[in-house]
C-alpha positions as CSV (number, residue, x, y, z in Angstrom):
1,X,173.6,-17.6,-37.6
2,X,171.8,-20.7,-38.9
3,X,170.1,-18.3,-41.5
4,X,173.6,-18.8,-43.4
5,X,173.2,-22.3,-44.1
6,X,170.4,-21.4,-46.0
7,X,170.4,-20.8,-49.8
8,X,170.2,-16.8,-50.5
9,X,166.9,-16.0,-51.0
10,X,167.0,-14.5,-54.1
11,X,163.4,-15.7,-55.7
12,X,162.2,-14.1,-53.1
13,X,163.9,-11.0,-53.6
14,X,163.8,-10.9,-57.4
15,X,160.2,-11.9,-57.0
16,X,159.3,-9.0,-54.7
17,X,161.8,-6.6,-56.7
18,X,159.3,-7.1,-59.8
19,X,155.8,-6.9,-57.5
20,X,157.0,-3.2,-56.2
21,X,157.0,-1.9,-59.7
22,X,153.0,-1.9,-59.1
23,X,151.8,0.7,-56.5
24,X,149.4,-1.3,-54.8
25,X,151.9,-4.0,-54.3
26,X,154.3,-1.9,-53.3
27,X,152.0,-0.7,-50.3
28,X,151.5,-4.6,-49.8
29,X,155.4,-5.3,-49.3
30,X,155.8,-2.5,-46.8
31,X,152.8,-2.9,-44.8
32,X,153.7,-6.8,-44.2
33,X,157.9,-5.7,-43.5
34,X,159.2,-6.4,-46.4
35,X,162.3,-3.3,-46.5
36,X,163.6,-5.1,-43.4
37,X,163.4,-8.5,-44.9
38,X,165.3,-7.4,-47.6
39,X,168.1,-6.0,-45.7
40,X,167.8,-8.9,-43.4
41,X,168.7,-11.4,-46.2
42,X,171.3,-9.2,-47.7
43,X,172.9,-8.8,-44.3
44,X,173.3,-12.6,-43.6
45,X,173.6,-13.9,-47.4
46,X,176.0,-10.7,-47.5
47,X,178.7,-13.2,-50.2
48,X,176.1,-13.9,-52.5
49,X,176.1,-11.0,-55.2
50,X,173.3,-12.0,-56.9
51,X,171.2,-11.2,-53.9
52,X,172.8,-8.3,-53.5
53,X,171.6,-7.4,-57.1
54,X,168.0,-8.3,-56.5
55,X,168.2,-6.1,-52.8
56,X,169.2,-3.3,-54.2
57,X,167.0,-3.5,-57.5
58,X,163.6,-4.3,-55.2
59,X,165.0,-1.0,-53.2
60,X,164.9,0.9,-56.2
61,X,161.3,0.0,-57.4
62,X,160.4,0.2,-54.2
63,X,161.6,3.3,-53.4
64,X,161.1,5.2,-57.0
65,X,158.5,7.7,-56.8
66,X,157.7,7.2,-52.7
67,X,159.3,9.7,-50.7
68,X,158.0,7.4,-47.7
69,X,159.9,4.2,-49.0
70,X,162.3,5.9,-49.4
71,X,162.7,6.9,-45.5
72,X,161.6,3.7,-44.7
73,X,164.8,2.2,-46.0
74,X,166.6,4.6,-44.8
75,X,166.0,4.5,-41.2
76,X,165.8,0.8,-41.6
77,X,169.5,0.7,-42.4
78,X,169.3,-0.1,-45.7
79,X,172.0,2.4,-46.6
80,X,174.4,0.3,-44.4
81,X,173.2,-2.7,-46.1
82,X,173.8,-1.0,-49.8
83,X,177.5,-0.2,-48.9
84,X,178.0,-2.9,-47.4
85,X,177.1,-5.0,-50.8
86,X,179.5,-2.3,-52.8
87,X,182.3,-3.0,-50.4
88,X,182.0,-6.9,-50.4
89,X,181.5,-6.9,-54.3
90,X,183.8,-3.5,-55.6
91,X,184.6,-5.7,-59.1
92,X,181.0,-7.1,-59.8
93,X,179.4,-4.3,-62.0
94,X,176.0,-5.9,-61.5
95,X,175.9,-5.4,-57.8
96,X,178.0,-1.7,-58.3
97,X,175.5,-0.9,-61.4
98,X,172.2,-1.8,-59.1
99,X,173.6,-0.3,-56.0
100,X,174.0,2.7,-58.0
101,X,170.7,3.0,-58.9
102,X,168.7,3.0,-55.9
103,X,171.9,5.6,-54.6
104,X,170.4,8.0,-57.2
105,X,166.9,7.8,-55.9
106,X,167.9,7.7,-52.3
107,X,170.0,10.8,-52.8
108,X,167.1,12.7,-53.4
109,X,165.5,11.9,-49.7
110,X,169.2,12.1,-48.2
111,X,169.5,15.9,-49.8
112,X,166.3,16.9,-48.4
113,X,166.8,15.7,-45.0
């Protein structure tokens, strides 16, 4: 796509990664589609680790402590797009080490379901 010839959002990302670590910005990303944006950019910048890293990490503060963000990304397909990040990138520990980390609080929603 023409998305590609774009640089990697990662600002963005790293920018909405440290908003969701406060609850009422949190609702703020969700409400105006910010899970599928995320996977969105880490599906087309999909080579660029570093915005894998900040995906994954605004996943995790998005997702810690909200059961319904954490549903939200996964019915969105942000599983597909976490894998997907461990699978282009198995020797970067950064994108393994934050992929990781929303895996653990994703489990918890995956388990119940």
């Amino acid at each position: 796509t023409n998305e590609q010839h774009y640089n990697p959002p990662i600002p963005e990302c790293n920018v909405i990664s440290r908003w969701a670590t406060e609850p009422y910005y949190r609702v703020v990303i969700t409400s105006s589609g910010g899970i599928p944006a995320i996977i969105r950019a880490m599906r087309v910048h999909s080579n660029s680790a570093d915005l894998q890293i900040a995906g994954c990490t605004a996943f995790s503060n998005l997702c810690t402590g909200s059961v319904s963000n954490q549903k939200a990304v996964l019915s969105e397909g942000g599983l597909d797009a976490i894998r997907c990040a461990t699978k282009l990138h198995p020797n970067d520990e950064a994108v393994l080490n934050a992929a990781r980390n929303v895996l653990r609080i994703l489990n918890a929603e995956i388990d119940a379901q």
